[in-house]
N, C-alpha and C positions, 0 to 999 in steps of 0.2 A: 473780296478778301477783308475780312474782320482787320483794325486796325486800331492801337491806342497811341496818343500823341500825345504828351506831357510840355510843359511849358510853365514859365513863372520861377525860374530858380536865380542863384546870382550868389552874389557877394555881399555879406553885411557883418554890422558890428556885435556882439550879444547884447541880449534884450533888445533888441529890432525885429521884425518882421516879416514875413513872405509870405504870398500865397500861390501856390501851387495849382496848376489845372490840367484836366485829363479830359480830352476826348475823345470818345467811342467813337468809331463809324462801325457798321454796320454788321454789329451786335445787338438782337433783341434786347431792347430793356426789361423785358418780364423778368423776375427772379433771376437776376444776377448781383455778384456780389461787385462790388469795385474797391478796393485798397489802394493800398500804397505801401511798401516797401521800400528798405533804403538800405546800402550797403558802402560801409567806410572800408578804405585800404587796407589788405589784410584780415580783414572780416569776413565774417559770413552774412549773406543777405536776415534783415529781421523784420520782421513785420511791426508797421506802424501804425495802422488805422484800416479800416475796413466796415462798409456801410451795405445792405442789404436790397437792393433798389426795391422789394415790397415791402419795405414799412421795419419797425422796427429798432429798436435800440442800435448805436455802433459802436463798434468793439475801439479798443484804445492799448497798445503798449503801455506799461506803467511807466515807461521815464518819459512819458508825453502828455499824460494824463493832464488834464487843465490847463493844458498850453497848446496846444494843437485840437483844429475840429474837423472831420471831416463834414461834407455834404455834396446834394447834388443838386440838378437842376430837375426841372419840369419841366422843359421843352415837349411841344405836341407834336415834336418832329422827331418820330421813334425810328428814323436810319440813325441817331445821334444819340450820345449820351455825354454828359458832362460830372464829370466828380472835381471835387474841390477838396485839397489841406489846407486849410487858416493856419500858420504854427505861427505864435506869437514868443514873445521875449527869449528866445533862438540863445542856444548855449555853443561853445565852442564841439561839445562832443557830438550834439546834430549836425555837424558836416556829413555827409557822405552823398553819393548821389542815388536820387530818389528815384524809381518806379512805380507807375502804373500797372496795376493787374485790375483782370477781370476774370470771374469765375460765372463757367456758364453752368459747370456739373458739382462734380467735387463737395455732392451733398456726406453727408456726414464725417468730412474732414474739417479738422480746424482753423480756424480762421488764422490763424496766424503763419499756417502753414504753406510753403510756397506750392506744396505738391497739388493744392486743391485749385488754383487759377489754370486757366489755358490758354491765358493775354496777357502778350505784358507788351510795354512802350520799351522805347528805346532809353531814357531815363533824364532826368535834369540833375545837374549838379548844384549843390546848395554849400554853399562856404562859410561858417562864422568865425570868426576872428574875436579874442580878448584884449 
C-alpha cells in the first residue's frame, strides 16, 4: 500500500526556519508529482509547492516565492521517494499544518490543484509565532 510520511515541523520564531520531509514508499518514482499543501484553521487547503520527479522547473505559491524550495532526492532505491520544503524566514501567517501529496495521474490538471494528487500523508504542523 502506497504510503507518504511527512516529518520536520515544529515550533519557531518568524524569520527562523524549517525544513520539511516527505517520504514515498512504494510509489513509482517515474513521472510523478510531489507537493505540499498546507491548510490553517478555518481555511481551505492551498497549495504550496510542487516538483515534477522528471525534471523540470517547480511550481511556487506566490506568498512563498523566494522563501521556501522545494526538492528531491535521488535515491537508487525506487520502492522510495523523498521530497523536501526548505521554508526559510517563516512569517506568522505560514502556520498551518502541512501535507504531502503525490500525483501519480491528474495529467492535465493543475498543479495547485488538490483534485490532481491521489497521496497524501497524514500532515505536520508548523507554528510561527511574532
Amino acid at each position: 500500500l502506497a504510503q507518504l510520511q511527512e516529518s520536520g515541523g515544529g515550533s519557531v520564531q518568524a524569520g527562523e526556519s524549517l525544513r520539511l520531509s516527505c517520504v514515498a514508499s512504494r510509489i513509482s518514482k517515474d513521472n510523478i508529482y510531489m507537493g505540499w499543501f498546507r491548510q490553517a484553521p478555518g481555511k481551505e487547503r492551498e497549495a504550496v509547492a510542487t516538483l515534477f520527479s522528471g525534471g523540470g522547473m517547480p511550481y511556487y505559491a506566490d506568498s512563498v516565492k523566494g522563501r521556501f524550495t522545494i526538492s528531491q532526492d535521488n535515491a537508487e532505491d525506487r520502492s522510495k521517494n523523498t521530497a523536501f520544503l526548505e521554508m526559510n524566514n517563516l512569517k506568522p501567517e505560514d502556520t498551518a499544518m502541512y501535507y504531502c501529496a503525490a500525483a501519480t495521474r491528474g495529467y492535465g490538471i493543475p498543479w495547485n490543484s488538490p483534485k490532481k494528487y491521489d497521496y497524501w500523508g497524514q500532515g505536520t504542523q508548523v507554528t510561527v509565532s511574532s
